[in-house]
N, C-alpha and C positions, 0 to 999 in steps of 0.2 A: 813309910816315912812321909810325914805333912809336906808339904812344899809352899803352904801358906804361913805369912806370918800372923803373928797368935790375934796382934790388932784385927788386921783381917777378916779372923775367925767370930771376936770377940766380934765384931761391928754386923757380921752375918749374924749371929744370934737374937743380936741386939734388934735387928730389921725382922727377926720371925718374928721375935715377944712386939714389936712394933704394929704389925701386921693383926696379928691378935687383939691385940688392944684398940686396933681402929676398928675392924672387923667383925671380933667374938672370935675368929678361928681362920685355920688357914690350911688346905688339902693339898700338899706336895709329895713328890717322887721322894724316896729315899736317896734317890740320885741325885737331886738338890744339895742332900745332905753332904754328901760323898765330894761332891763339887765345893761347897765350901771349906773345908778344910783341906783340899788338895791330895785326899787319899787316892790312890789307886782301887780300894776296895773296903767295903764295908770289915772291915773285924770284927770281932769279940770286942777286943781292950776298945776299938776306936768309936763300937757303937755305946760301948757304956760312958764312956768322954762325952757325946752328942748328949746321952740321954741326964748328965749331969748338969750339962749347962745348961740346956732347956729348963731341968728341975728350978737351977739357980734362980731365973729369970719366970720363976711361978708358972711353966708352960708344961700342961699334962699332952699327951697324945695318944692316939690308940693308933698300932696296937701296943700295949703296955711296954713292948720290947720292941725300941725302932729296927724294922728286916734289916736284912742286911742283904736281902735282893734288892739290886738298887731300883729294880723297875715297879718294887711297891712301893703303896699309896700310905700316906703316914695322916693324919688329923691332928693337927694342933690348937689347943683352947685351951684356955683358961678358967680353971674348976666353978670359979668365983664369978666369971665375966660377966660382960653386959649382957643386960635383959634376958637372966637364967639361961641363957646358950650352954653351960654346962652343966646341968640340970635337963636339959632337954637331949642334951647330948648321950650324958647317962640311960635317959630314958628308952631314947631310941637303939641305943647297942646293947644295953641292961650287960651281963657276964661272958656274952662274945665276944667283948674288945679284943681276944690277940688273935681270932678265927674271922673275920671280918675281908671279904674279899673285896678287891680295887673295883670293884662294878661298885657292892655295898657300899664302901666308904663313898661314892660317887654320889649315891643315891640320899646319902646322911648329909653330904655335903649341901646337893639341890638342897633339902626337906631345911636344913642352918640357912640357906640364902633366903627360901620362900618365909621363913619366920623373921628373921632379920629385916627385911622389908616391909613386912606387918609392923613390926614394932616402930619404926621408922616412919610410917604412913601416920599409926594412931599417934606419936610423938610431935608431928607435924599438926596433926588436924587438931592437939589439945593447945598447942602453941599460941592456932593463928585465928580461935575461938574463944579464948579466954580474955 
């Protein structure tokens, strides 16, 4: 039984898809998840409820099915995002996304932050050259 109320829940999601959008992506525990809606334990019913609201708010993750061990590592992006982060993201998990171990996703993560700062470096230098 949740013990958060639904605002709550709703304003957590609302700060993932946040987080994403300023970012490109965002690497958390599934125990984050678990935390925000005040379950005692990942479910069935309660991981498909996560994985609906995320859809809502255009947010994919790998792996395709959020665990429901809460000490795994979940990847949040958006398919579409900035500067092809989901396209690159594809790239580098290609059809392992639900086999993807929390070192991996770690390492996906680094490979998202070192490109993210490239893109930000050459956006800066066309900026303050032009």
């Amino acid at each position: 039984m949740s013990t958060v109320a639904p605002e709550t829940t709703d304003g957590a999601f609302d700060a993932i898809s946040a987080i994403v959008e300023s970012n490109g992506f965002f690497l958390w525990e599934a125990r984050g998840l678990k935390m925000i809606t005040g379950d005692k334990r990942l479910g069935a019913r309660k991981v498909e409820r996560m994985e609906r609201e995320l859809a809502d708010r255009g947010i994919h993750h790998i792996p395709r099915r959020i665990p429901r061990d809460e000490n795994a590592k979940v990847l949040f992006y958006a398919p579409n995002g900035s500067d092809g982060l989901g396209t690159l993201i594809h790239q580098l998990v290609g059809s392992n996304d639900n086999n993807l171990s929390n070192e991996a996703l770690e390492l996906v993560g680094g490979i998202l932050n070192k490109h993210r700062e490239a893109v930000r470096t050459v956006e800066a230098t066309q900026s303050c050259c032009q």
